[in-house]
VEXRO-280158 format. One line per field, with one value per atom (N, C-alpha, C, O): residue number from 1; x, y, z. Coordinates in nm, 4 decimals, m for minus. Atoms other than C-alpha are relative to their C-alpha. Layout:
! VEXRO-280158
i: [NUM/...]
east: [X/...]
north: [Y/...]
up: [Z/...]
This chain:
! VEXRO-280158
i: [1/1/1/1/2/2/2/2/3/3/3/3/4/4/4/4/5/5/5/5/6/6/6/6/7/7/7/7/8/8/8/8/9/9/9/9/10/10/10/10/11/11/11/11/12/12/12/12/13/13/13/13/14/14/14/14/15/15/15/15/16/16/16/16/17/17/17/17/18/18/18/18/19/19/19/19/20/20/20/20/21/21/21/21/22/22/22/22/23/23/23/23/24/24/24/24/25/25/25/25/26/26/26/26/27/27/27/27/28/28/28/28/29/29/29/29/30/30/30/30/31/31/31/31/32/32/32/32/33/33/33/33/34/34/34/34/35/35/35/35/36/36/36/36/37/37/37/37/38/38/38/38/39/39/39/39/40/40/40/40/41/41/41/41/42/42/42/42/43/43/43/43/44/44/44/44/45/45/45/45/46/46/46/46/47/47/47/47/48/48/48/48/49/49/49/49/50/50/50/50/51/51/51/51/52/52/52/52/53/53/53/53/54/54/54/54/55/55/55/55/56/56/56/56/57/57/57/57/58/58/58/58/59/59/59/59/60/60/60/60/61/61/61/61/62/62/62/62/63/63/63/63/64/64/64/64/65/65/65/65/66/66/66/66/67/67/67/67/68/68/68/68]
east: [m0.0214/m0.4699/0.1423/0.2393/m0.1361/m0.1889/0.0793/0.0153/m0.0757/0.0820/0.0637/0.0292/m0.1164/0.3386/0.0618/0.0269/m0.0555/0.5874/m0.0302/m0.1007/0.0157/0.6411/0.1478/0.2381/m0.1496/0.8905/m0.0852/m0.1832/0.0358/0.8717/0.1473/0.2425/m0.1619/1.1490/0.0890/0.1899/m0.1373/1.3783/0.0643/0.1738/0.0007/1.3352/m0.0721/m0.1766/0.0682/1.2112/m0.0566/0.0094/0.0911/0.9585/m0.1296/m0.1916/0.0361/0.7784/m0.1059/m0.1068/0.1010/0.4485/m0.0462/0.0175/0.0249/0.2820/0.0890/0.1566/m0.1158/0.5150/m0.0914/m0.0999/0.1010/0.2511/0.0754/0.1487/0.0335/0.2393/0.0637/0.1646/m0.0203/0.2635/0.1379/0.1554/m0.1052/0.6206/0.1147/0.1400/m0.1079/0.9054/0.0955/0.1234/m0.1019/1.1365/m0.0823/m0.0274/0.0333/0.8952/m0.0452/m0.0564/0.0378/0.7850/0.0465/m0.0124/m0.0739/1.0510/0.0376/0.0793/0.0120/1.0364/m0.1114/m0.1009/0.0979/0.6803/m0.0267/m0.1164/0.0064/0.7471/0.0340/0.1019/0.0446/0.6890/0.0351/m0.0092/m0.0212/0.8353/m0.1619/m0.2491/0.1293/0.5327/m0.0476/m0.1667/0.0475/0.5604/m0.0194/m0.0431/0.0093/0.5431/m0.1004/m0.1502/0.0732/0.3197/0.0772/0.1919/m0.0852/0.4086/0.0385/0.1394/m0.0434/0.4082/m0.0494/m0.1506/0.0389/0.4170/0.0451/0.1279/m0.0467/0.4508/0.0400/m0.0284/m0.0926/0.6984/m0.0044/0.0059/0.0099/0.6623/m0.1438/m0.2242/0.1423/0.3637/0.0760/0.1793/m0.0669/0.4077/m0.1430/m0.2347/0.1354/0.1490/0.0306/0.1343/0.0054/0.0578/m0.1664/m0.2428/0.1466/m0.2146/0.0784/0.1844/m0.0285/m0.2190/m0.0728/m0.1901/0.0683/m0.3491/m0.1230/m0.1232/0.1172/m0.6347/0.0684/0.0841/m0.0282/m0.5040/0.1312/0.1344/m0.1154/m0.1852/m0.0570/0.0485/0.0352/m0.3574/m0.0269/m0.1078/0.0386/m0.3413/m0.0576/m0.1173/0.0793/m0.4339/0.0534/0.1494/m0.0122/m0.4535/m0.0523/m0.1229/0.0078/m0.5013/0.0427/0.1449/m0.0385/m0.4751/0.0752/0.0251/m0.0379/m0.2057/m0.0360/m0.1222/0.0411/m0.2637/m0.0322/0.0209/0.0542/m0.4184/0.1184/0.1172/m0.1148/m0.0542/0.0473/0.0897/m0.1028/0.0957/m0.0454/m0.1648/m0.0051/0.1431/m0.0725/m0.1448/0.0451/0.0622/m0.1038/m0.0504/0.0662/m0.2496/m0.0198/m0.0625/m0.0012/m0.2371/m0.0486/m0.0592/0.0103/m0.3175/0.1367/0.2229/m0.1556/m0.0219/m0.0672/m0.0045]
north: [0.0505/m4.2480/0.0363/0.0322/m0.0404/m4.1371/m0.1348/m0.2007/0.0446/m4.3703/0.0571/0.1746/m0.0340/m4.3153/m0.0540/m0.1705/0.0605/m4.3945/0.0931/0.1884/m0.0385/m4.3575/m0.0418/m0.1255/m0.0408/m4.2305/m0.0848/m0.0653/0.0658/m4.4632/m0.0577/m0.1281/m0.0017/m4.4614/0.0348/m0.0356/m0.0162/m4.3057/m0.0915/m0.1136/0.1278/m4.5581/0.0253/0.0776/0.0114/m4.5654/m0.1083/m0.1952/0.0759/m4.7836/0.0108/0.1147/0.0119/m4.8657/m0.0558/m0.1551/0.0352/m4.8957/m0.1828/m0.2510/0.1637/m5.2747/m0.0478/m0.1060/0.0664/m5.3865/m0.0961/m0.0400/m0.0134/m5.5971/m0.0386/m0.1291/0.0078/m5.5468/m0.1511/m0.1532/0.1443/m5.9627/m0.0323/m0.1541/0.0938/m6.0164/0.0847/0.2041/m0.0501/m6.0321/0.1225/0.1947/m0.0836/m5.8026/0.1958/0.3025/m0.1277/m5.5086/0.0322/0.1448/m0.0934/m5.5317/0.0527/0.0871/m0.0513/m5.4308/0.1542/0.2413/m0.1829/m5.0862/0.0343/0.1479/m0.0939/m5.0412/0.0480/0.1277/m0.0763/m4.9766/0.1403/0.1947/m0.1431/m4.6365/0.0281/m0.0370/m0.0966/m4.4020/0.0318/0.0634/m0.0508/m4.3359/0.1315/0.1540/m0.0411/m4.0418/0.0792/0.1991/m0.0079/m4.0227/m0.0625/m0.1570/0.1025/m4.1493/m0.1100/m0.0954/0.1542/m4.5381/0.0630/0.0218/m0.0061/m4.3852/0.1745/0.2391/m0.1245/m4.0597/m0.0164/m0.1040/m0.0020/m3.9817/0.1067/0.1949/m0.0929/m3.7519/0.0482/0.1584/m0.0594/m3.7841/m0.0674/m0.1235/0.0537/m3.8877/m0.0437/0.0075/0.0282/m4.0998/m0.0201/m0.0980/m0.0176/m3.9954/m0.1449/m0.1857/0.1136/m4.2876/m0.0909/m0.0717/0.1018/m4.5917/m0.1438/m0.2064/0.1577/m4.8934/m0.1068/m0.0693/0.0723/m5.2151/m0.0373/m0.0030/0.0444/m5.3436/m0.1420/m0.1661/0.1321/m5.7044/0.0279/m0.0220/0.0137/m5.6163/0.0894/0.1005/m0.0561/m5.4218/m0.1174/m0.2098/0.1134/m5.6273/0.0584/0.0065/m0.0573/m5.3732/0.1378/0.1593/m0.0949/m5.0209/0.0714/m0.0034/m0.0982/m4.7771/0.1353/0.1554/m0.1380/m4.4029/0.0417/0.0225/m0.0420/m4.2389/0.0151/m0.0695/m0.0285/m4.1406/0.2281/0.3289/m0.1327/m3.7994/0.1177/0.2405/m0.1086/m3.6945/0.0637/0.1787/m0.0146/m3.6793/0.1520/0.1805/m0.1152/m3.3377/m0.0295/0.0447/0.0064/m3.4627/m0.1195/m0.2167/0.0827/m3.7025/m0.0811/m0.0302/0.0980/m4.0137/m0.1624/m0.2239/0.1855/m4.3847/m0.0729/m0.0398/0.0802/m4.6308/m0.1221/m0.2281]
up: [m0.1334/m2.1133/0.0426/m0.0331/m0.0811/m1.8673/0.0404/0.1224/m0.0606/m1.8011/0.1160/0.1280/m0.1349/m1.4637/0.0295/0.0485/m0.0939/m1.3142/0.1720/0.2053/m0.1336/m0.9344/0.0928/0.0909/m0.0886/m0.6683/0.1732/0.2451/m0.1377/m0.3652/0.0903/0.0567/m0.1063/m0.0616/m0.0768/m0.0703/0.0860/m0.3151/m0.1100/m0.1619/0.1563/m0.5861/m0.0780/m0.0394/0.1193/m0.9152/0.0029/0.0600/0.0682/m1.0224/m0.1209/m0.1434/0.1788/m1.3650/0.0305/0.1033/0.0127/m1.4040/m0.0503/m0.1305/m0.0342/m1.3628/0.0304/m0.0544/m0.0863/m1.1504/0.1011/0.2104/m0.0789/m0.9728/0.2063/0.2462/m0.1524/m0.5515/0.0428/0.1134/m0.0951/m0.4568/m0.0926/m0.0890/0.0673/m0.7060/0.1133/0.1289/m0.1091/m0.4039/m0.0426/0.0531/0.0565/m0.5770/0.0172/0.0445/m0.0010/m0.5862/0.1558/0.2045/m0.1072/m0.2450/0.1252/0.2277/m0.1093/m0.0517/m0.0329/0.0435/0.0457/m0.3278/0.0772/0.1233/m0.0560/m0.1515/0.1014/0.1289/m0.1581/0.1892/0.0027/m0.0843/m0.0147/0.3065/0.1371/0.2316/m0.1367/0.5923/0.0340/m0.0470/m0.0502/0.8079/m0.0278/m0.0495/0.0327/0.7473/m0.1762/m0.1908/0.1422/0.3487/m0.0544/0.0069/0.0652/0.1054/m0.0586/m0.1009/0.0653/m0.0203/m0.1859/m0.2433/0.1418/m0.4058/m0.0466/m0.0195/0.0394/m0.5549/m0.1507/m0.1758/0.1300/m0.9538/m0.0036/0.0483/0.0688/m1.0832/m0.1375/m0.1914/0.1819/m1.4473/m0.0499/0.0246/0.0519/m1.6837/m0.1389/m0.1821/0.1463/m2.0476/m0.0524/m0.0262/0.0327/m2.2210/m0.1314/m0.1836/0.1826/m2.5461/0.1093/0.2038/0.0181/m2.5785/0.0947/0.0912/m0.0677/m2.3467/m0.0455/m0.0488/0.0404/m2.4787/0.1727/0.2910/m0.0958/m2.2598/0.0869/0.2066/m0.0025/m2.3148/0.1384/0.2509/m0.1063/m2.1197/0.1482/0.2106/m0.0780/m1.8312/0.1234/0.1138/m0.1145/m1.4844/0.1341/0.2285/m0.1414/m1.2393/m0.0242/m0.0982/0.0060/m1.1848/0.1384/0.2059/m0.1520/m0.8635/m0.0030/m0.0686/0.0035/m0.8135/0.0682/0.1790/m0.1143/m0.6074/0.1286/0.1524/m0.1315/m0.2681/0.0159/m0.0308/0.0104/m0.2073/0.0688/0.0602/m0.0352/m0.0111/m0.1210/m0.1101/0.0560/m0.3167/m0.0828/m0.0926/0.1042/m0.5498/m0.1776/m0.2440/0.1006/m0.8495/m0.0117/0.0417/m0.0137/m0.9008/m0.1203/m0.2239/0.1060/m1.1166/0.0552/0.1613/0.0070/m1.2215/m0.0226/m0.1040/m0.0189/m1.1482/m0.0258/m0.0265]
């Protein structure tokens, strides 16, 4: 399984970061015209299940296509 991170408004962010915790969601706003998240790099290894809280695929702007 592919890990990612993701490039959003010129910020880094780390995978499960979830969407509703205040701190991340002022990283997810998005210039209109950009996508809200793009991935840059990939970490490839094993994710437990147990720790898994949500998952979603990029957006189809982006160059490279992944699970965040």
């Amino acid at each position: 399984m592919l890990l990612s991170s993701a490039l959003s408004w010129g910020k880094v962010l780390r995978t499960g970061c979830p969407q509703s915790q205040p701190h991340c969601a002022s990283l997810l706003s998005a210039a209109p015209y950009s996508p809200a998240e793009c991935c840059f790099d990939y970490v490839k290894g094993v994710l437990r299940l147990d720790y898994l809280l949500d998952f979603y695929p990029t957006g189809r702007e982006c160059y490279f296509p992944a699970v965040v």
